[in-house]
C-alpha positions in Angstrom: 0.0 0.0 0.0 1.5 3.3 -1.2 2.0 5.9 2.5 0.8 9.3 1.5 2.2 12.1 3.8 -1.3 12.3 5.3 -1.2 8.4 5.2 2.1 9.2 7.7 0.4 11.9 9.7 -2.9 9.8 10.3 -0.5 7.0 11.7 1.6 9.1 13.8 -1.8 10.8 15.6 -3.0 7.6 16.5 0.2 6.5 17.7 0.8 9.5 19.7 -2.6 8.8 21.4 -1.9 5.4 21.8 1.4 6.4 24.4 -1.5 8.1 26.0 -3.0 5.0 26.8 -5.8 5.5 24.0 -5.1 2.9 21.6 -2.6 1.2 20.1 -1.5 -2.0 21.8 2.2 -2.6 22.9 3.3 -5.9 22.8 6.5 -6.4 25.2 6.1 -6.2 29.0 5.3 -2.4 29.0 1.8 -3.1 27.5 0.9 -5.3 30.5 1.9 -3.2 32.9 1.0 0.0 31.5 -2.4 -0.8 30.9 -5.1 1.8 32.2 -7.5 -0.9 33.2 -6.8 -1.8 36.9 -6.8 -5.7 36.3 -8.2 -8.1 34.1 -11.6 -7.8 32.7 -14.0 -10.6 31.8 -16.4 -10.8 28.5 -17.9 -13.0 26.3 -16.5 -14.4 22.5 -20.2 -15.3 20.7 -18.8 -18.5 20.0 -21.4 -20.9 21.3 -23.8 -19.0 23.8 -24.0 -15.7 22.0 -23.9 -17.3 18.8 -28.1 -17.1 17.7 -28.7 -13.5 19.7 -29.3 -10.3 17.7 -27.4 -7.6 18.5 -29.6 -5.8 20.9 -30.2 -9.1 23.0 -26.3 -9.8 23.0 -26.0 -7.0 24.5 -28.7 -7.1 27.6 -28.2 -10.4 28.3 -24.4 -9.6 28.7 -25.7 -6.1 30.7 -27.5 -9.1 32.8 -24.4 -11.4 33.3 -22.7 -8.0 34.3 -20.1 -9.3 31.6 -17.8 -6.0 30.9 -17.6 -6.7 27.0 -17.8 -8.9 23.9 -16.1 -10.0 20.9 -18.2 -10.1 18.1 -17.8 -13.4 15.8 -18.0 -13.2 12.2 -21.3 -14.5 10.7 -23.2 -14.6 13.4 -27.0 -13.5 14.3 -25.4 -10.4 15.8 -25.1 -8.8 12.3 -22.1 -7.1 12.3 -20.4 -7.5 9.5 -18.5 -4.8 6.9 -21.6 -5.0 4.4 -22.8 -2.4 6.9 -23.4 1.0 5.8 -21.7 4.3 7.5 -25.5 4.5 9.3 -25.8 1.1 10.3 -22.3 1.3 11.6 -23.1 4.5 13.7 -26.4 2.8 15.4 -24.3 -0.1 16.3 -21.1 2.1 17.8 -24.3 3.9 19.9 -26.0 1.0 21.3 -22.4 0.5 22.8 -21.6 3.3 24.0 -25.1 3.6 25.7 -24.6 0.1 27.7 -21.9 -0.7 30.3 -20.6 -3.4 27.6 -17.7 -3.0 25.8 -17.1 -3.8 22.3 -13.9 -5.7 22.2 -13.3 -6.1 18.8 -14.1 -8.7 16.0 -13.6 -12.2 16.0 -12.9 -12.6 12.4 -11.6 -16.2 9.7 -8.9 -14.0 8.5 -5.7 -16.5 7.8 -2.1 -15.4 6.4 -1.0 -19.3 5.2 -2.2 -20.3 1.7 0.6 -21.1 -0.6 -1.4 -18.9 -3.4 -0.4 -15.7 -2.7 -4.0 -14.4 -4.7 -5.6 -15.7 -1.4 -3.5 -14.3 1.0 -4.0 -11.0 -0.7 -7.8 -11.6 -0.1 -7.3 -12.5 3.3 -5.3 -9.3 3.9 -7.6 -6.8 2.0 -10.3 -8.5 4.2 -8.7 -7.8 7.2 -8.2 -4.4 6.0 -11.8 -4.4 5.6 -12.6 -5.2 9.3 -10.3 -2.6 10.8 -12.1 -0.1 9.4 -15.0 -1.5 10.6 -13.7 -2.0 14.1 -12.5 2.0 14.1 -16.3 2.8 13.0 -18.0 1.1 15.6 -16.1 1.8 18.7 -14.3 -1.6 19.3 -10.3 -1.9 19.4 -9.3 -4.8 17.3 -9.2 -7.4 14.9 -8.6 -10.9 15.8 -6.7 -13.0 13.0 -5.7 -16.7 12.6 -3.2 -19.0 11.2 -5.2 -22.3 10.8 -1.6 -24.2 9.6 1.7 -25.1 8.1 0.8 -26.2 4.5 2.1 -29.7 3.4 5.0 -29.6 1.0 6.1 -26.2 1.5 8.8 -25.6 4.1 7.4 -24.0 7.6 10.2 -21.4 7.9 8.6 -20.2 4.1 4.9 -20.0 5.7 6.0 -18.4 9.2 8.0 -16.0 7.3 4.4 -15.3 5.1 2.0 -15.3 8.0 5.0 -12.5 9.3 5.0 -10.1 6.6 1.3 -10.6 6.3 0.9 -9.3 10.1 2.9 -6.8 9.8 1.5 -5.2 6.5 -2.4 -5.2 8.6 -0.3 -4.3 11.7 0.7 -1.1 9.8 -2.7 -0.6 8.6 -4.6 -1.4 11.6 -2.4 1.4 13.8 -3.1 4.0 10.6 -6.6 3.5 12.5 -6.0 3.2 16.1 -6.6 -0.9 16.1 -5.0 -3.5 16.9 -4.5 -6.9 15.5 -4.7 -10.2 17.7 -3.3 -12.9 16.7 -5.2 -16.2 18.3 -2.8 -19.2 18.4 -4.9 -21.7 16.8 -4.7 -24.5 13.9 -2.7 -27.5 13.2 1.0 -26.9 13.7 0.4 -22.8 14.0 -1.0 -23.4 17.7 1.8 -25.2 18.7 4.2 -22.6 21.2 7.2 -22.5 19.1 5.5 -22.1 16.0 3.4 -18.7 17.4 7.2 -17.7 19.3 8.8 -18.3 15.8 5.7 -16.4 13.3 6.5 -13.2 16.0 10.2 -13.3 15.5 9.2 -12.4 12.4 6.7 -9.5 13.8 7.8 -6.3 14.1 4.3 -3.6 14.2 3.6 -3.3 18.1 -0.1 -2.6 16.7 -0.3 -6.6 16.5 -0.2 -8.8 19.6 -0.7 -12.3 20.6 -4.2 -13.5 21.6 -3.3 -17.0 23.8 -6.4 -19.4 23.3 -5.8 -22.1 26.2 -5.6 -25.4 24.1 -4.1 -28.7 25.1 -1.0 -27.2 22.8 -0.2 -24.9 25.6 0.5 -28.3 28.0 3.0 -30.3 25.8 6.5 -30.4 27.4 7.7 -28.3 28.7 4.3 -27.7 30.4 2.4 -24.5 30.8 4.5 -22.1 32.8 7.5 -22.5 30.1 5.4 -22.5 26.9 3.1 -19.1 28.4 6.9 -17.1 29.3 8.1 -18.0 25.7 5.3 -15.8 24.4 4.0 -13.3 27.5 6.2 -10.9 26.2 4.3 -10.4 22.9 0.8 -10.8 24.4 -1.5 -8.0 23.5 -4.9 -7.6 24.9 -7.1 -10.2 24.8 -7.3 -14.0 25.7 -9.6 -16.5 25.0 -10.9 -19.4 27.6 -12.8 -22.2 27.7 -15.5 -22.3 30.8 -13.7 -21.9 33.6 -14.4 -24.8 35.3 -13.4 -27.2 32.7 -11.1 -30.0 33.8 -9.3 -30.3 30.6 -7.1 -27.2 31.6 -5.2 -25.7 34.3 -6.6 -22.3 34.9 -6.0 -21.7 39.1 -1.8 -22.1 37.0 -3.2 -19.9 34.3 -4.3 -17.1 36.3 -1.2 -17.1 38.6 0.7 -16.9 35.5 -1.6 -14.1 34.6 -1.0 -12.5 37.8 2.6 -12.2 37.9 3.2 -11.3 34.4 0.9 -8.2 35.4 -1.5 -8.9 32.7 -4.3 -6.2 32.4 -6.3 -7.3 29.3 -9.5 -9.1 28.7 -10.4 -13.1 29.4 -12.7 -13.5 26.9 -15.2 -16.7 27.3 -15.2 -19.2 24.5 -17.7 -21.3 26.0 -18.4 -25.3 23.7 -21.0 -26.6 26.5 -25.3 -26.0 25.6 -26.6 -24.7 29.2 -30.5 -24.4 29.0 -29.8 -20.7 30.5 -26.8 -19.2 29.1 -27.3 -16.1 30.8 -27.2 -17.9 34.2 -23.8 -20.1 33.1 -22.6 -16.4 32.2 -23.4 -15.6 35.7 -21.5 -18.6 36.9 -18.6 -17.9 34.9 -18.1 -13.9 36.0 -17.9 -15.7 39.7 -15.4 -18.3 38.9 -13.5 -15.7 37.5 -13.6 -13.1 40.2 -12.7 -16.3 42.6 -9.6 -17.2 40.4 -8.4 -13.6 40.0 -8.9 -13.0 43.7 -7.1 -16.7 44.5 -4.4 -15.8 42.2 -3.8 -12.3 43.9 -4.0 -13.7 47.4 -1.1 -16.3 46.2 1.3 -13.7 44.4 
């Protein structure tokens, strides 16, 4: 993309605000402990229990789960989506902004590692798409994906792709005050030392890493080596599974949490079919306040 001088300008404003703690995330330790949140904040990905809810529902029922904010998934009965007009887009930044909830950002299918470099290009204009989105309605970010290392093409050639590719909608998405999480998810790309490796490669502090809590996070060495490999170029927003799974170690998670000073979101991913989400929601919010306060207590 060819940088006008007001291309330049428009990028250094938002970056300027951003070292006023307005936007732009940084990704080494600074960002978690510069954060102007107090703590960690809990909301809801509309994964599985938000999934069927129109916008206007989403929205009480997380008011009534006293949920803090929500990351909107692509193609979901929400509606939000960049076919929007600059109308639509405005009525849905306002029923934000006259709620307590937060909107996070977008949950998008956006992926950097197809050997045809026509689809990456999609991928990236589509991206670029949702950022501008995102900057119209209020929310903060994009969240991206690798979904794997291609068979029969060498991995350090597709990490080195999926890099450039962040860092080309890294530059984009601070031209607009966004940032761009990157959730560590797919076959191979969600292994640790894949994700550490594809940010070597990362240079924008407009893109961060969004850690998803899969069974890739346990593999030797365990938990508490794989998470300090990557803390350092977390940005602001993780993604859990209900907290009181048994599949996962979260009391080690949130201690981990804890001391690395993070002060980002914990975004709910829920998979289970309650009969009434919005009480599980309530359930969740208290597990959550019990392992932050647990984790605090033990620091």
């Amino acid at each position: 993309m060819k940088r006008t001088h007001a291309t330049l300008n428009r990028r250094k404003f938002f970056q300027t605000s951003a070292a006023a703690g307005l936007g732009t995330l940084m990704w080494n330790r600074s960002f978690l402990t510069g954060s102007p949140n107090p703590g960690m904040r809990f909301g809801l990905v509309t994964y599985q229990w938000g999934k069927d809810w129109d916008l206007p529902t989403l929205i009480s029922n997380c008011e009534k789960a006293k949920f803090s904010g929500v990351e909107l998934r692509t193609e979901h009965a929400h509606g939000v989506e960049p076919s929007l007009n600059t109308t639509q887009r405005k009525e849905v930044k306002k029923r934000f902004e006259d709620s307590p909830v937060e909107c996070v950002g977008y949950g998008s299918n956006q992926e950097f590692h197809s050997p045809d470099p026509d689809i990456v290009r999609k991928n990236i204009n589509g991206t670029f798409e949702l950022i501008k989105l995102c900057h119209d309605i209020g929310a903060s970010g994009v969240k991206v994906k690798p979904n794997t290392l291609p068979d029969g093409v060498p991995p350090e050639k597709t990490i080195a792709q999926i890099g450039r590719s962040l860092n080309e909608v890294g530059r984009f998405a601070a031209d607009y005050g966004q940032v761009v999480r990157v959730e560590v998810h797919g076959r191979k790309t969600a292994e640790i030392p894949v994700m550490k490796a594809i940010f070597d490669q990362v240079e924008e502090k407009s893109v961060g890493i969004c850690w998803n809590c899969n069974s890739q996070d346990l593999l030797p060495p365990g938990l508490g080596p794989n998470f300090d490999l990557l803390k350092d170029r977390f940005g602001d927003t993780l993604h859990a599974r209900e907290l009181d799974s048994d599949d996962y170690p979260y009391e080690q998670l949130f201690k981990l949490l804890t001391a690395a000073e993070y002060a980002g979101w914990i975004l709910l991913e829920a998979r289970t079919k309650p009969a009434d989400r919005v009480d599980a929601m309530k359930k969740q919010l208290a597990l959550f306040k019990k392992l932050v306060s647990e984790a605090r207590e033990n620091s």
